[in-house]
Biopython code that builds the backbone (N, CA, C, O; Angstrom):
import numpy as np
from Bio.PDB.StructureBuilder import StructureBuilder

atoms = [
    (1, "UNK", "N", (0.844, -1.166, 0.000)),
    (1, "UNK", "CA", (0.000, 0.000, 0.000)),
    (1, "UNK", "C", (0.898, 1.240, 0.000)),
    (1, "UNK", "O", (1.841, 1.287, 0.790)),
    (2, "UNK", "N", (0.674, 2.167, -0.779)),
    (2, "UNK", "CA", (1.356, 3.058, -0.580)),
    (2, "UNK", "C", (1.360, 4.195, 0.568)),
    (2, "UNK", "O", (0.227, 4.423, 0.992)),
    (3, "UNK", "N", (2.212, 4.824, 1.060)),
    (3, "UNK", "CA", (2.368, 5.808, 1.703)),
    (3, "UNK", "C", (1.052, 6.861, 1.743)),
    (3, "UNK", "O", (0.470, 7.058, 2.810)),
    (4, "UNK", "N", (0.734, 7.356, 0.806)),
    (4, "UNK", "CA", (-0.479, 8.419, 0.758)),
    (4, "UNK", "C", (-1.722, 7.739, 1.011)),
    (4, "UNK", "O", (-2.605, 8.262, 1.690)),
    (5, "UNK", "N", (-1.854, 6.353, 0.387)),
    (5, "UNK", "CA", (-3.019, 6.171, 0.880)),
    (5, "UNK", "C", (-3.442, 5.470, 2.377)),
    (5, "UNK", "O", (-4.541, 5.230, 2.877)),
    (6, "UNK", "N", (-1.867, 5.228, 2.914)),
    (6, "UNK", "CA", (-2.493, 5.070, 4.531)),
    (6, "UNK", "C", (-2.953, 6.741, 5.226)),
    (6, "UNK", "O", (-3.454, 6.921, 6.336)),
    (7, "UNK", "N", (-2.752, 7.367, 4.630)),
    (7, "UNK", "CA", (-2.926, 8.822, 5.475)),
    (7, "UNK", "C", (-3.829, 8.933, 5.768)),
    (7, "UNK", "O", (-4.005, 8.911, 6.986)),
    (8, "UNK", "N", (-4.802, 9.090, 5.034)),
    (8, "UNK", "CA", (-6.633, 9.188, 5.130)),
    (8, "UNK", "C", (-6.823, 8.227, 6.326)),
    (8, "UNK", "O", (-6.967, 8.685, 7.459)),
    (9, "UNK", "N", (-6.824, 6.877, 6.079)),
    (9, "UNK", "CA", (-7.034, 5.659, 7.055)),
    (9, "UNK", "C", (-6.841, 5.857, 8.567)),
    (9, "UNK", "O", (-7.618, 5.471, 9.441)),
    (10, "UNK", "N", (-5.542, 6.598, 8.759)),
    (10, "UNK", "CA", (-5.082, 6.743, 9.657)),
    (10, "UNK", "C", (-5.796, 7.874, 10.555)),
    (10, "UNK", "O", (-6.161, 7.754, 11.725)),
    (11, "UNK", "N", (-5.920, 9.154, 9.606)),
    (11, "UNK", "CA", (-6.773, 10.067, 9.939)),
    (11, "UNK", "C", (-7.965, 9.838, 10.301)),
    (11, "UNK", "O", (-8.420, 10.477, 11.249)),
    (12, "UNK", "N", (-8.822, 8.789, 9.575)),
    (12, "UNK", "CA", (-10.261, 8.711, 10.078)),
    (12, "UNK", "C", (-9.877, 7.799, 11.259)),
    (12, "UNK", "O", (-10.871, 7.655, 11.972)),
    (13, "UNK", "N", (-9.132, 7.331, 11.591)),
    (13, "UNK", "CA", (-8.934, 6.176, 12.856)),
    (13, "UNK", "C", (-9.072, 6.910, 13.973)),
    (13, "UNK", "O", (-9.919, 6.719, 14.846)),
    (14, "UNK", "N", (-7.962, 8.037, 13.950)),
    (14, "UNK", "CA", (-7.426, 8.832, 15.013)),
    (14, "UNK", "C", (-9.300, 9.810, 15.304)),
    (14, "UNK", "O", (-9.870, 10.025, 16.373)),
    (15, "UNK", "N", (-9.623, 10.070, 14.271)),
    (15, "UNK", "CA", (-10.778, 10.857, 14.625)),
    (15, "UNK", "C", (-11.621, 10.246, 15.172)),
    (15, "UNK", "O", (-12.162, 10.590, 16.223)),
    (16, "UNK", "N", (-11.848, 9.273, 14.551)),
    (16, "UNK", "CA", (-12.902, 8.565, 15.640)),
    (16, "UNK", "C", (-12.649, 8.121, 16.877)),
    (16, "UNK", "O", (-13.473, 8.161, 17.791)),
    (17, "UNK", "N", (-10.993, 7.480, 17.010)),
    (17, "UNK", "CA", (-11.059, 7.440, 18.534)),
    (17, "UNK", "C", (-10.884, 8.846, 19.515)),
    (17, "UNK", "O", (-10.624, 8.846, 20.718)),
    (18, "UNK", "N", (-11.123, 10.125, 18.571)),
    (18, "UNK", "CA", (-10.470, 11.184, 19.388)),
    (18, "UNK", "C", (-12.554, 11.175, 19.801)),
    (18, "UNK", "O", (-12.998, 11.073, 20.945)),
    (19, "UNK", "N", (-13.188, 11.272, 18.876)),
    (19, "UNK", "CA", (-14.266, 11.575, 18.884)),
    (19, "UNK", "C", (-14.988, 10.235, 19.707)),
    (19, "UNK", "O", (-15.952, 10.738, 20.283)),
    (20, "UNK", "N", (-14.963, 9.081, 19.953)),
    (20, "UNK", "CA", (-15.484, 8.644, 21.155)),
    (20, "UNK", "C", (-15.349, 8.799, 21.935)),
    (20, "UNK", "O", (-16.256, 8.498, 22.711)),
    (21, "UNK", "N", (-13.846, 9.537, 22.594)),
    (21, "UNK", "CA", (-13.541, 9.737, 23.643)),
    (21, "UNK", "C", (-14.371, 10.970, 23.885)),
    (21, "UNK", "O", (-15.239, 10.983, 24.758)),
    (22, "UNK", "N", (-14.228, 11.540, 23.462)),
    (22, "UNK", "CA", (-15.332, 12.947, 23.442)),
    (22, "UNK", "C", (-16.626, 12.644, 24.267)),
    (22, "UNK", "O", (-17.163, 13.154, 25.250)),
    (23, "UNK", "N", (-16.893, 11.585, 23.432)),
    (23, "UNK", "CA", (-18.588, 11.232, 23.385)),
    (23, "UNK", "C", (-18.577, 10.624, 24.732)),
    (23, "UNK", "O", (-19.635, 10.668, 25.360)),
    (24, "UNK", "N", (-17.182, 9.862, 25.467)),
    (24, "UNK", "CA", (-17.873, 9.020, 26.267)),
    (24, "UNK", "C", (-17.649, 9.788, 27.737)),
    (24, "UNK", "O", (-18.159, 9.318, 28.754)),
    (25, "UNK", "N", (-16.956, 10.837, 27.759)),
    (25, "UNK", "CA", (-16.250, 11.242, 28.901)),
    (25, "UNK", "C", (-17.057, 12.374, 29.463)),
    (25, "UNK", "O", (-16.642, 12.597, 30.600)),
    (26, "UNK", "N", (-17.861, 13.035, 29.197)),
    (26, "UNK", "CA", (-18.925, 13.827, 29.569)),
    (26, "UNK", "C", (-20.104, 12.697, 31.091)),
    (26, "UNK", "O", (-20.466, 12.928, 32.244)),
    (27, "UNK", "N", (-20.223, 11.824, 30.345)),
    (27, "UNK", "CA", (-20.977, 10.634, 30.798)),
    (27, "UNK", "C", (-20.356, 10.057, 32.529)),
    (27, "UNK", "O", (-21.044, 9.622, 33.453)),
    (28, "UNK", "N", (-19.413, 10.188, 32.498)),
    (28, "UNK", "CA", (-18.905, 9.945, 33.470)),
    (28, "UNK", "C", (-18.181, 11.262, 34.746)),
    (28, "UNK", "O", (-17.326, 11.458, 35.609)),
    (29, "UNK", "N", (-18.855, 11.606, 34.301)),
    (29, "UNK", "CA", (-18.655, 13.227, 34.703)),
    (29, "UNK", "C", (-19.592, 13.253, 35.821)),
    (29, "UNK", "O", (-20.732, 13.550, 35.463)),
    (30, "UNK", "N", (-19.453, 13.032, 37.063)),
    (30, "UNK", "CA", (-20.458, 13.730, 38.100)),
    (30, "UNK", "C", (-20.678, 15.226, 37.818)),
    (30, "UNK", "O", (-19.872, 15.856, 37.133)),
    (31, "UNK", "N", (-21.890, 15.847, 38.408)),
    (31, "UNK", "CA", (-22.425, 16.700, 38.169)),
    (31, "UNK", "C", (-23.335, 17.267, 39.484)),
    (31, "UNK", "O", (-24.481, 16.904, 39.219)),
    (32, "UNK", "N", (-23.350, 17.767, 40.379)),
    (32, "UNK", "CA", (-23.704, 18.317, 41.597)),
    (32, "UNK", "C", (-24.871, 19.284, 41.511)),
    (32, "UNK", "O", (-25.758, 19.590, 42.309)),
    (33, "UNK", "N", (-24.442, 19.830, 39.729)),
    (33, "UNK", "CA", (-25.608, 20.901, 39.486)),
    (33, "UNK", "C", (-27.216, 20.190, 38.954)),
    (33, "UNK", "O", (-28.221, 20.809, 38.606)),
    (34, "UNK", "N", (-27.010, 18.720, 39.046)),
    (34, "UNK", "CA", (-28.160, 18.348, 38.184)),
    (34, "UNK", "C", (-29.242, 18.099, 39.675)),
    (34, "UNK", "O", (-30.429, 18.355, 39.877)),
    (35, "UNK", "N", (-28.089, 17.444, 40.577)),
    (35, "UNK", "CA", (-28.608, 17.278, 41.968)),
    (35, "UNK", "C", (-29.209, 19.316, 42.715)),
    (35, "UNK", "O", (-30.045, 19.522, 43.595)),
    (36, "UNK", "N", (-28.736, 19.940, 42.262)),
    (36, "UNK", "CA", (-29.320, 21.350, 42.782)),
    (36, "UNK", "C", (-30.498, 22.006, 41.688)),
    (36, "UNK", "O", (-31.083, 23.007, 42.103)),
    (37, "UNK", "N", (-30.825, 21.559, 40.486)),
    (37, "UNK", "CA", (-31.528, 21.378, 39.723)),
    (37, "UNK", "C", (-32.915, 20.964, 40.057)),
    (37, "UNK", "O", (-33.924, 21.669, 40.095)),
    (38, "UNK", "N", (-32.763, 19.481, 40.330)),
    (38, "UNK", "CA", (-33.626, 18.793, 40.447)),
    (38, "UNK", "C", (-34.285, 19.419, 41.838)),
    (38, "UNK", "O", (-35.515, 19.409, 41.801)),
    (39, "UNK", "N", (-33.729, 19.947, 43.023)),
    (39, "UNK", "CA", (-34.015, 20.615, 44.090)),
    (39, "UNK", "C", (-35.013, 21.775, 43.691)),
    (39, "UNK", "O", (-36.235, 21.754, 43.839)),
    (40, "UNK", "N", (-34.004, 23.111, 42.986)),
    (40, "UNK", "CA", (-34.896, 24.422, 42.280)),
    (40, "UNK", "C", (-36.503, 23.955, 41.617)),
    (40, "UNK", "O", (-37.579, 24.551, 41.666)),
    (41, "UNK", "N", (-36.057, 22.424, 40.899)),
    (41, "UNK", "CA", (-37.902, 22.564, 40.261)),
    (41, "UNK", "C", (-38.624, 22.179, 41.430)),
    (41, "UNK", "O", (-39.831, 22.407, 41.342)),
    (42, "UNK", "N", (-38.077, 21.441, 42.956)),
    (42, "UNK", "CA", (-39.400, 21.250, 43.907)),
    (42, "UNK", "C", (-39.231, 22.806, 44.614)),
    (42, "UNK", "O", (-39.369, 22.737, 45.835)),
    (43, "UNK", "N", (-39.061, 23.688, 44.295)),
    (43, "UNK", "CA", (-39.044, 24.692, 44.795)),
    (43, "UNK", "C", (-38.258, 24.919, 46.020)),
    (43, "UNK", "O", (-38.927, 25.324, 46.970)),
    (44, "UNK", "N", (-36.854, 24.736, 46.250)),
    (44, "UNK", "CA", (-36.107, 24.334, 47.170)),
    (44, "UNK", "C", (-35.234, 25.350, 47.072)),
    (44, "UNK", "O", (-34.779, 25.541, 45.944)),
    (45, "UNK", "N", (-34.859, 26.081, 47.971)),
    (45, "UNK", "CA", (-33.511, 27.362, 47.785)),
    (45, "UNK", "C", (-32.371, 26.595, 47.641)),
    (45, "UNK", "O", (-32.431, 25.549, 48.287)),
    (46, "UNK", "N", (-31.280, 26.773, 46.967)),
    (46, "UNK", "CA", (-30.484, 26.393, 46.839)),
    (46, "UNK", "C", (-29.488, 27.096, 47.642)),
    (46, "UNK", "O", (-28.854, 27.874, 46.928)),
    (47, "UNK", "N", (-29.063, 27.111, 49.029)),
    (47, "UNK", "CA", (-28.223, 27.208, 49.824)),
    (47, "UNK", "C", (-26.616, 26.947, 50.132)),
    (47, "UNK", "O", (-26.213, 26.265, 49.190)),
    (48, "UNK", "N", (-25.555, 27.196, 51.031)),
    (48, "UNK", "CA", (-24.555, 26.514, 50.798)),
    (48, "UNK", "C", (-24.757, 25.136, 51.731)),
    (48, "UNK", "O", (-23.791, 24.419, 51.471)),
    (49, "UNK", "N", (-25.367, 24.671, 52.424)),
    (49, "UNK", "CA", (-25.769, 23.527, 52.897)),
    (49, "UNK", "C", (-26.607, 22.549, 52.094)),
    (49, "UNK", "O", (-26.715, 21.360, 52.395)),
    (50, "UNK", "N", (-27.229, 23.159, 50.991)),
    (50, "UNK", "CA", (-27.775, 22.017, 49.949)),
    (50, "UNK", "C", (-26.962, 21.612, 49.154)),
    (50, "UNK", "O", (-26.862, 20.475, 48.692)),
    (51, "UNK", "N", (-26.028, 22.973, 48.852)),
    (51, "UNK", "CA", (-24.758, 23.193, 47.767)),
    (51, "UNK", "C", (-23.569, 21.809, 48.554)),
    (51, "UNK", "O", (-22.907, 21.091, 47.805)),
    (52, "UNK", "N", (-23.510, 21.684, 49.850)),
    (52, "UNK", "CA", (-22.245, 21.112, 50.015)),
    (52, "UNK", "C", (-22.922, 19.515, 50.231)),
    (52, "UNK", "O", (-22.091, 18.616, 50.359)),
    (53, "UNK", "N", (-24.242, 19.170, 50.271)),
    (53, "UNK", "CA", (-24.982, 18.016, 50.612)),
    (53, "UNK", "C", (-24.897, 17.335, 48.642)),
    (53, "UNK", "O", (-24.543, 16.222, 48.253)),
    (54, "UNK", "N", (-25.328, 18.424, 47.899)),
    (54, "UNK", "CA", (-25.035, 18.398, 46.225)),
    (54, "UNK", "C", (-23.935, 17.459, 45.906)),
    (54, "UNK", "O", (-23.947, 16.435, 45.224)),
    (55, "UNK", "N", (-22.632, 18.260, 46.794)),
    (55, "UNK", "CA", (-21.100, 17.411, 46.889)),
    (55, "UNK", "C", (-21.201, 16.351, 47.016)),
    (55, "UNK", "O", (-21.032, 15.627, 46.036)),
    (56, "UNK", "N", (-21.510, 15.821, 48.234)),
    (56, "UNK", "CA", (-21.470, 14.749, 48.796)),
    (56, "UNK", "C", (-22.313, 13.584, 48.005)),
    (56, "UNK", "O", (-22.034, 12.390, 48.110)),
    (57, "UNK", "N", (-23.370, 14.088, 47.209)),
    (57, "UNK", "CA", (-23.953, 13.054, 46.384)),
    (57, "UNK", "C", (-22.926, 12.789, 44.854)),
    (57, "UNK", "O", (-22.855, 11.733, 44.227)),
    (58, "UNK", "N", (-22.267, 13.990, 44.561)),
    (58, "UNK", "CA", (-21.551, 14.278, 43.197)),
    (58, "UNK", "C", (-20.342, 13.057, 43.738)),
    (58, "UNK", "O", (-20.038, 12.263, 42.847)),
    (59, "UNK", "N", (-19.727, 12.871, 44.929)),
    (59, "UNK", "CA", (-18.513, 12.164, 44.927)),
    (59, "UNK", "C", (-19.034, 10.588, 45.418)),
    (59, "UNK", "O", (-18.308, 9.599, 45.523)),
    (60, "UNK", "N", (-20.422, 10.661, 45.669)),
    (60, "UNK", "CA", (-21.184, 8.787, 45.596)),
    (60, "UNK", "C", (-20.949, 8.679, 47.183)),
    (60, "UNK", "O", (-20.418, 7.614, 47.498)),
    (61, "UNK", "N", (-21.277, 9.699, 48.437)),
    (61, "UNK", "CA", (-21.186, 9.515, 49.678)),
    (61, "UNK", "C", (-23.091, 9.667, 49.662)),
    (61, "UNK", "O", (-23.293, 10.684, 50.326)),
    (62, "UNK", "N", (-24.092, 9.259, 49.328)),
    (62, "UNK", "CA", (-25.433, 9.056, 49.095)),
    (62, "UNK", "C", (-26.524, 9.625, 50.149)),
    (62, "UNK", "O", (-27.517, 10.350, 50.084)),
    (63, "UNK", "N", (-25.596, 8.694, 51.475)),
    (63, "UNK", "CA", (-26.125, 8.187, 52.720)),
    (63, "UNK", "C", (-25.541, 9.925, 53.086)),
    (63, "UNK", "O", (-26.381, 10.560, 52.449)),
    (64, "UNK", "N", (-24.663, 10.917, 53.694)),
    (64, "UNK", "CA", (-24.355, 12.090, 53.816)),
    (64, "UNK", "C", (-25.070, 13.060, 53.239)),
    (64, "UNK", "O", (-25.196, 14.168, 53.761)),
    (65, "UNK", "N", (-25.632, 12.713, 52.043)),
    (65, "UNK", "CA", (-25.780, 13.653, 51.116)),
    (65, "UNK", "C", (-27.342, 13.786, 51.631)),
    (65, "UNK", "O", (-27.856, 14.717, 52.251)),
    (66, "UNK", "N", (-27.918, 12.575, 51.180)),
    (66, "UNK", "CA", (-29.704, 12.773, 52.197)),
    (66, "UNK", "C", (-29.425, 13.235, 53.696)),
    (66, "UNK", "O", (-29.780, 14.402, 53.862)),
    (67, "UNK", "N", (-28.947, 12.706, 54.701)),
    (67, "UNK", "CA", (-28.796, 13.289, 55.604)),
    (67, "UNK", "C", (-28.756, 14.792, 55.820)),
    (67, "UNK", "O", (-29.636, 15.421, 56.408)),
    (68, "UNK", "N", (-27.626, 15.322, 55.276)),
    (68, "UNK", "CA", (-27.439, 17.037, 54.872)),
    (68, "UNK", "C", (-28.815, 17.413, 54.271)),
    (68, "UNK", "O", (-29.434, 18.256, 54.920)),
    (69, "UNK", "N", (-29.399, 16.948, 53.163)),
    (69, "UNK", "CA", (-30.689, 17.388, 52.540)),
    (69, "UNK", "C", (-31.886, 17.636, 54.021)),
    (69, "UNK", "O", (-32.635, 18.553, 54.357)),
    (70, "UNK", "N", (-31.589, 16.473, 54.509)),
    (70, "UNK", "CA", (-33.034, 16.512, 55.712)),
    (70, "UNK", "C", (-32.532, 17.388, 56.803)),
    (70, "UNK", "O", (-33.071, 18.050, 57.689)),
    (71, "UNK", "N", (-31.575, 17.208, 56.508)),
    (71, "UNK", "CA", (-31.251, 18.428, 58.128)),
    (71, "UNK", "C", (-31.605, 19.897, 57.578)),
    (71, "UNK", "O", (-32.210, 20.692, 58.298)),
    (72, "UNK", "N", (-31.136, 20.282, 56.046)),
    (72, "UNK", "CA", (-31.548, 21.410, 55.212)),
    (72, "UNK", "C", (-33.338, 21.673, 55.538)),
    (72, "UNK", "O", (-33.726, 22.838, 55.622)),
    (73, "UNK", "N", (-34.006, 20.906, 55.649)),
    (73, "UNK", "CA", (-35.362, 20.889, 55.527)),
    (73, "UNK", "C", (-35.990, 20.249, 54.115)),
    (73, "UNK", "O", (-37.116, 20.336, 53.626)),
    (74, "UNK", "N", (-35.242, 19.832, 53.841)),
    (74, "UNK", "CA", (-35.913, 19.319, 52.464)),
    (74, "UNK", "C", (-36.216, 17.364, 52.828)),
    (74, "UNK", "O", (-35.670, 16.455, 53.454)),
    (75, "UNK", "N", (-37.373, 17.573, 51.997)),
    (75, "UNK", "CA", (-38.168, 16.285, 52.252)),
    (75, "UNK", "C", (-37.588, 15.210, 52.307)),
    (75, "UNK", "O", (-36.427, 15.593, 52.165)),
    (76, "UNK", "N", (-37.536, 14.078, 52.415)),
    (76, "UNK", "CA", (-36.906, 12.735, 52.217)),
    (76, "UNK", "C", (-36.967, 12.361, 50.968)),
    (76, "UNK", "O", (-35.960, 11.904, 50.426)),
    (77, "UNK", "N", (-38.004, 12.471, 50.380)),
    (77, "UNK", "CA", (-38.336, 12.283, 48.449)),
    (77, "UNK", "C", (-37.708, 12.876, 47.928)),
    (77, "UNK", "O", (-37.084, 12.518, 46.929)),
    (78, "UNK", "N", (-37.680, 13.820, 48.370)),
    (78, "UNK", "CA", (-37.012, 15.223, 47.088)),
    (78, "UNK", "C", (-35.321, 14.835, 47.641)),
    (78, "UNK", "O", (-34.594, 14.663, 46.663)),
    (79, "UNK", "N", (-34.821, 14.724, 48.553)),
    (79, "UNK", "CA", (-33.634, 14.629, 49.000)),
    (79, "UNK", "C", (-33.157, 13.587, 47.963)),
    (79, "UNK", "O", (-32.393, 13.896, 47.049)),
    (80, "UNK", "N", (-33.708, 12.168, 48.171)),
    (80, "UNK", "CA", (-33.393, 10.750, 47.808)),
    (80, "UNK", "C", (-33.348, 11.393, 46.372)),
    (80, "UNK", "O", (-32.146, 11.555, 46.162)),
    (81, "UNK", "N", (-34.126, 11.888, 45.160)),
    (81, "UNK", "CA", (-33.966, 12.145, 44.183)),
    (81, "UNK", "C", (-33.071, 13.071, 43.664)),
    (81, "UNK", "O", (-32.646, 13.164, 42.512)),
    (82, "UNK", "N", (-32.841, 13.725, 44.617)),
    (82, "UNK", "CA", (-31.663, 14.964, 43.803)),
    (82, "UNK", "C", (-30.417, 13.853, 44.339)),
    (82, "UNK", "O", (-29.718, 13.548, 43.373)),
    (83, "UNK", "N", (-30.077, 13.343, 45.304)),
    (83, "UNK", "CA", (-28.829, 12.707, 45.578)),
    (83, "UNK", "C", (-28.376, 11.675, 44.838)),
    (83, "UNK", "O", (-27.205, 11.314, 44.723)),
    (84, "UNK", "N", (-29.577, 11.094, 44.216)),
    (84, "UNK", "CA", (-30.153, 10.318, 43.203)),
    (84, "UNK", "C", (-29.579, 10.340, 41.681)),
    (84, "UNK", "O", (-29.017, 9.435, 41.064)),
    (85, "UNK", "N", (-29.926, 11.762, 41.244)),
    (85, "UNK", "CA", (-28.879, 12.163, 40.133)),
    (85, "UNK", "C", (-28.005, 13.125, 40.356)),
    (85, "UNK", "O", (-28.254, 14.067, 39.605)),
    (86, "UNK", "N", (-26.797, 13.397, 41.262)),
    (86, "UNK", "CA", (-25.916, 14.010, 41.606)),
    (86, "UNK", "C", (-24.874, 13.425, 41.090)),
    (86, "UNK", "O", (-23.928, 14.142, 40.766)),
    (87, "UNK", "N", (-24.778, 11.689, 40.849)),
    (87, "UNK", "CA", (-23.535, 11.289, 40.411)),
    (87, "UNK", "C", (-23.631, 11.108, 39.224)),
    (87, "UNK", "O", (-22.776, 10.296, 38.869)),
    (88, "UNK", "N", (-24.395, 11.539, 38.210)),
    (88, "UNK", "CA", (-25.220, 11.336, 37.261)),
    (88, "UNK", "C", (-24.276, 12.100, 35.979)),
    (88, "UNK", "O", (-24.713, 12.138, 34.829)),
]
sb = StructureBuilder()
sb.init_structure("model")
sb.init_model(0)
sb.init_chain("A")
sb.init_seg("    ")
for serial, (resi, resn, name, xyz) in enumerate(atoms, 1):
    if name == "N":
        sb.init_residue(resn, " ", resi, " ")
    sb.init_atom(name, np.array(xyz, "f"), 0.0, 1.0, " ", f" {name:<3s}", serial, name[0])
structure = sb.get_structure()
């Protein structure tokens, strides 16, 4: 095979593995804001005690994270669900 025509080959290789990586690494991304999100639509202030309970669900400590929520005043439902998708 010649020289020029591995170039292309090579190029679409590299792109696609540059571009799954792309695709897959977002995904694994905790996210704290989806857990303070999901709080704002039950109508929940978003505080620095919901903000640091947010944390604690974003790094997969679950059991801390509801705890902090209920001591915040926020419900047990609404807690369990935002802590729910915090690591999300």
């Amino acid at each position: 095979m010649r020289p020029s025509a591995r170039i292309p080959g090579l190029l679409a290789g590299l792109a696609l593995a540059v571009g799954g990586a792309v695709f897959v690494a977002p995904a694994a991304h905790a996210d704290g804001k989806a857990c303070e999100q999901s709080l704002e639509q039950k109508n929940v202030q978003v505080t620095d005690d919901v903000r640091q309970a947010c944390y604690e669900g974003q790094i997969g400590n679950q059991t801390s994270c509801s705890a902090s929520l209920d001591a915040a005043g926020v419900s047990k439902k609404d807690a369990a669900n935002a802590c729910q998708v915090a690591p999300k």
